[in-house]
C-alpha positions as CSV (number, residue, x, y, z in Angstrom):
1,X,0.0,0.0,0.0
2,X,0.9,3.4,-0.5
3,X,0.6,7.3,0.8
4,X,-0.3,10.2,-0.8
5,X,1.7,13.5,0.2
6,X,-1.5,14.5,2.2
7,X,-1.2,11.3,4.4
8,X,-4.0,8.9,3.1
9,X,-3.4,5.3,2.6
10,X,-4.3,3.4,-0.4
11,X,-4.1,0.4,-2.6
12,X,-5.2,0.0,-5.7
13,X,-6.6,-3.1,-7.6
14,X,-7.4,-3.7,-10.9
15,X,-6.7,-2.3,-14.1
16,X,-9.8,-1.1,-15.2
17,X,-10.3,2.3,-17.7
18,X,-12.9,3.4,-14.6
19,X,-11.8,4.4,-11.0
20,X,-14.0,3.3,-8.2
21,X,-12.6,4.3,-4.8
22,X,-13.9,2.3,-2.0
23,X,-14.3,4.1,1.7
24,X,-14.9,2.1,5.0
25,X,-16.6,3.1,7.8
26,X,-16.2,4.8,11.0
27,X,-13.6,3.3,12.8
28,X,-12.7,0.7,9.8
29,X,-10.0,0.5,7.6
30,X,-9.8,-1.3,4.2
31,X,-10.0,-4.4,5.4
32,X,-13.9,-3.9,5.4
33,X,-13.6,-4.1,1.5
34,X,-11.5,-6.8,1.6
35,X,-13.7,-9.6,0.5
36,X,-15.9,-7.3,-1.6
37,X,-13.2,-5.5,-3.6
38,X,-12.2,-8.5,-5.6
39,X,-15.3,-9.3,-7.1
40,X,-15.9,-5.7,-8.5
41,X,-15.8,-6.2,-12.3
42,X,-13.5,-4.0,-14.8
43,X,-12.5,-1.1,-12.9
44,X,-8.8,0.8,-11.6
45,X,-10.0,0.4,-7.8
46,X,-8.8,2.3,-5.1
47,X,-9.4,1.4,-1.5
48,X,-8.4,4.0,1.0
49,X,-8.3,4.3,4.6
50,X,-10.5,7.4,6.1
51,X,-8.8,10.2,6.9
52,X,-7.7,9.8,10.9
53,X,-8.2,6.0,10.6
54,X,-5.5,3.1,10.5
55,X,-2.8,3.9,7.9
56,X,-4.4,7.3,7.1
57,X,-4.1,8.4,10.9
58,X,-1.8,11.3,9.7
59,X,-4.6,13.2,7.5
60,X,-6.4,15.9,8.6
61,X,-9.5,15.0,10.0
62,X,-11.9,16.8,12.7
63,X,-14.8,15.1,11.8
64,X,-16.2,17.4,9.5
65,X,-18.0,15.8,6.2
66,X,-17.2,18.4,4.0
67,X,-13.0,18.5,5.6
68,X,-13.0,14.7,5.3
69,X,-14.3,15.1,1.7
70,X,-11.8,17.2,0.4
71,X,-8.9,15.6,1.9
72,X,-10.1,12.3,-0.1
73,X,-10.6,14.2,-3.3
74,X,-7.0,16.0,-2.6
75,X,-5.6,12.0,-2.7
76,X,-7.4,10.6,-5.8
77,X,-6.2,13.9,-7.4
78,X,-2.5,13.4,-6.8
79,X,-3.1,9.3,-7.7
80,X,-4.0,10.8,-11.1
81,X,-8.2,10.2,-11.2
82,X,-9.9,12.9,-13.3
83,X,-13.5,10.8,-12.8
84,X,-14.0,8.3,-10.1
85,X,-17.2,6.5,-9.1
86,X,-17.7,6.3,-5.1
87,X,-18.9,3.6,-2.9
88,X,-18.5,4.1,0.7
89,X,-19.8,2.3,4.0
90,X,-21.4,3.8,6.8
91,X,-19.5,7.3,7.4
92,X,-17.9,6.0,4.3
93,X,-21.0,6.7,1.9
94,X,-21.9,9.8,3.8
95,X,-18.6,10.9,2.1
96,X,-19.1,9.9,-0.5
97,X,-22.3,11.9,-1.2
98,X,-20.9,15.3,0.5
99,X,-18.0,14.5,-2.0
100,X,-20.6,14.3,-5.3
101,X,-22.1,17.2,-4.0
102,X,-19.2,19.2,-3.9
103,X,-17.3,17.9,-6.7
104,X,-19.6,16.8,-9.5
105,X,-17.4,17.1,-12.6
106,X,-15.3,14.3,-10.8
107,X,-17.9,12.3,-9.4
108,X,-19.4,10.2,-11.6
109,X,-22.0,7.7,-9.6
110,X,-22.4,7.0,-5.7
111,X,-23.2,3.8,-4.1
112,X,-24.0,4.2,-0.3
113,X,-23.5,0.9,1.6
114,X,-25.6,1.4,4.8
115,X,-25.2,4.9,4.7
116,X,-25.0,6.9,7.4
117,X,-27.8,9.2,6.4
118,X,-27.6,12.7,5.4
119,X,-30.1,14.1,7.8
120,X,-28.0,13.1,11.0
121,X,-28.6,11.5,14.0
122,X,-30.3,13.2,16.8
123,X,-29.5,14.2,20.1
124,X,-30.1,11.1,22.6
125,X,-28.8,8.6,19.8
126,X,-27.9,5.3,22.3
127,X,-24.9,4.0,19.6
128,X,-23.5,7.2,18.9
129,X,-23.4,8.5,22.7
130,X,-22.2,5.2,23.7
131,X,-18.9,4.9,20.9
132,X,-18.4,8.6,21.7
133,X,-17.7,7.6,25.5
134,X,-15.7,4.6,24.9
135,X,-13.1,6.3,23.3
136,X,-10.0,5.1,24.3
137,X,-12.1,1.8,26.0
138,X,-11.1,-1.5,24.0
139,X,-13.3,-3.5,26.2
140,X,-16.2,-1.4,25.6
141,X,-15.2,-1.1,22.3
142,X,-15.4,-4.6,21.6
143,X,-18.6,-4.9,23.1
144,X,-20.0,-2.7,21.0
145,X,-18.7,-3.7,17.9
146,X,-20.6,-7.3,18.7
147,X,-24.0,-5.8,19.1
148,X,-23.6,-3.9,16.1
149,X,-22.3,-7.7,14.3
150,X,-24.7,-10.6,12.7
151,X,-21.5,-12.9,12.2
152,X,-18.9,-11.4,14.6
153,X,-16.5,-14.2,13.9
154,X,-15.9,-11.8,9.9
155,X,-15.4,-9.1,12.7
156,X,-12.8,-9.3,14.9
157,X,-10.4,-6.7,13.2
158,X,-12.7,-4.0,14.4
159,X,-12.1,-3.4,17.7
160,X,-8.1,-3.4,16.6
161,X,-9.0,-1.0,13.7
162,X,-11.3,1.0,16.0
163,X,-8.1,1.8,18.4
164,X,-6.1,3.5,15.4
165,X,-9.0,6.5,15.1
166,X,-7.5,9.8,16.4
167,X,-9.0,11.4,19.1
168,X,-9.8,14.7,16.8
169,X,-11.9,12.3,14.3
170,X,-13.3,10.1,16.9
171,X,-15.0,12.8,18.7
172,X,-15.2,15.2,16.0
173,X,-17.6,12.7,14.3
174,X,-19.2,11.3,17.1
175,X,-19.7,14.3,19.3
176,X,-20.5,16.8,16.2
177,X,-20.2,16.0,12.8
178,X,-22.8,12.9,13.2
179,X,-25.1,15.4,14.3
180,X,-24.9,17.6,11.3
181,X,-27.6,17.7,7.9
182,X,-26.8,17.6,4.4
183,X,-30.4,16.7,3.7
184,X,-31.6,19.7,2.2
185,X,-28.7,20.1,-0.4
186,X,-29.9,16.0,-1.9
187,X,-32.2,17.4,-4.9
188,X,-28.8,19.2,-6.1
189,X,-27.0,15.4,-6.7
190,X,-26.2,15.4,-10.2
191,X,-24.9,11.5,-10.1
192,X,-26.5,8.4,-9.9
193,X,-27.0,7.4,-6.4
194,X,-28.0,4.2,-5.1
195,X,-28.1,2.9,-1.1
196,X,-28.3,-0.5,-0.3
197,X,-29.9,-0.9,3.1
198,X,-30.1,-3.3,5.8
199,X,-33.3,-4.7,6.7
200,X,-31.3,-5.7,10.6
201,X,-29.4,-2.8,10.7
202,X,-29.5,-1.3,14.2
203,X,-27.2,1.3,13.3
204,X,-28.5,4.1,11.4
205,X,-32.4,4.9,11.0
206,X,-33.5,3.1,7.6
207,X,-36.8,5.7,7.3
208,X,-33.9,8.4,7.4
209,X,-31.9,6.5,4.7
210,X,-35.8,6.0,2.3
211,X,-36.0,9.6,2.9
212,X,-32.8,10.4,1.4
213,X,-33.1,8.7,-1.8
214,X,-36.6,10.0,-2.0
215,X,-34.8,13.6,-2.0
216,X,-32.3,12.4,-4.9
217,X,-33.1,12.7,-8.6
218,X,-33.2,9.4,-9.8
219,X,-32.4,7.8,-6.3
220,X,-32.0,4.0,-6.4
221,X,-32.7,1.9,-3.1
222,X,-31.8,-1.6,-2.8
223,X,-33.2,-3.4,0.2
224,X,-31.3,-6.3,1.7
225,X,-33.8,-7.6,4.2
226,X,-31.5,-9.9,6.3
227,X,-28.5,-7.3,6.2
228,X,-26.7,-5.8,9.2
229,X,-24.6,-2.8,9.4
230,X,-21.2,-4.4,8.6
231,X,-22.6,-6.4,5.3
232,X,-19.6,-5.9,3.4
233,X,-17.9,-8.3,5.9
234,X,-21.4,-10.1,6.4
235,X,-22.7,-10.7,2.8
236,X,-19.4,-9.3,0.6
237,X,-20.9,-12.0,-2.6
238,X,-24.2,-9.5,-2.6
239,X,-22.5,-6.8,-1.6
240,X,-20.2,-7.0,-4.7
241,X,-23.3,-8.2,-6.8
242,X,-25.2,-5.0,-6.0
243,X,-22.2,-2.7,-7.4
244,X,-21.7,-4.3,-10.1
245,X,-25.1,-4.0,-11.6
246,X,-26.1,-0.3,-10.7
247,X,-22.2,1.0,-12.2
248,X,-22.2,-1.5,-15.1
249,X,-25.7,-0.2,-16.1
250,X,-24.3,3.0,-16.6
251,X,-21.3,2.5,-18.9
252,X,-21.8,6.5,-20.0
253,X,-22.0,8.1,-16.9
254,X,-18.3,6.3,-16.2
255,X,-16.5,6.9,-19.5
């Protein structure tokens, strides 16, 4: 793996003519794409770590959407990608979406993988209050990392991965930026977006997710009925399958 002068941590696989860069989610690294990454079909794809996460530790990140955004667009700049589809996990898709709003020339579809959803969480949020306090708590950690898990044993890099967030982005995101709204600026999206959601996700509000992609032109919304939060590592065969069909049935949006 490499690093870009700006301190994110990549690797790329494939030699596809299209870019797809893959983010994790909070408090993953790459790893969660490990199993999904290799079944994507014809494209240059680059898996980074978040900025403040694992390899990328050394990037600026407070937390902020819009900050972590442009510090990922900085990176696939410098790795030479003019246009780049997006799919992102969790935090990872929110990212993705703040990224095709602010950068649509370069953006050229978004798929959001159990999205953490654009209108934010609210105050009194049980997972979000509870992470936020265990900073720094790899016991607690862990514990929450299994109630979060349907097959725990596809796991168990989390609670190592979750130890390598930076205090800043930890509770930047969890104390603030999960709080925030990009709902309102969704009917600007100029990409095709899809979401695959998780019918056992007991993460992030699934009427919150429907009412994103009901503010998105064109919207897509794929409902995985038995899927958790951490499907990549749960279900990475559908995961991949799900991908592959929205960004290969749009061969001219990617060119």
């Amino acid at each position: 793996m490499a690093t870009t002068s700006n301190g994110m941590h990549y690797q790329e696989l494939g030699t596809g003519e299209r870019a797809l860069v893959l983010l994790p989610g909070f408090g993953c690294s790459t790893e969660a794409w490990a199993e999904v990454a290799p079944l994507l079909e014809g494209y240059r794809t680059i898996l980074m770590d978040l900025p403040g996460h694992a390899g990328s530790a050394g990037a600026a990140a407070d937390g902020n959407l819009h900050h972590l955004g442009e510090t990922v667009v900085e990176a696939c700049r410098e790795i030479g990608l003019t246009k780049f589809a997006l799919a992102g996990t969790s935090l990872g898709g929110a990212i993705c979406v703040r990224i095709a709003l602010d950068h649509p020339a370069e953006t050229t579809a978004v798929v959001g993988v159990m999205p953490w959803n654009a209108g934010g969480t609210h105050a009194g949020d049980q997972v979000i209050e509870g992470f936020l306090s265990a900073y720094g708590d790899r016991e607690t950690i862990a514990a929450g990392v299994l109630g979060i898990s349907r097959k725990s044993e596809k796991t168990t890099d989390l609670p190592r991965t979750m130890a390598t967030v930076t205090e800043q982005m930890w509770k930047g995101w969890l104390g603030e930026g999960a709080y925030t709204s990009m709902a309102e600026q969704l009917p600007e999206l100029q990409v095709p977006v899809c979401y695959l959601i998780g019918g056992k996700d007991v993460v992030v509000d699934q009427e919150a997710q429907i009412a994103d992609i009901r503010r998105i032109p064109g919207g897509r919304l794929v409902l995985l009925a038995d899927a958790g939060h951490l499907a990549c590592y749960e279900i990475p065969e559908t995961i991949a399958k799900e991908i592959n069909d929205f960004l290969g049935a749009r061969p001219a949006a990617l060119s």
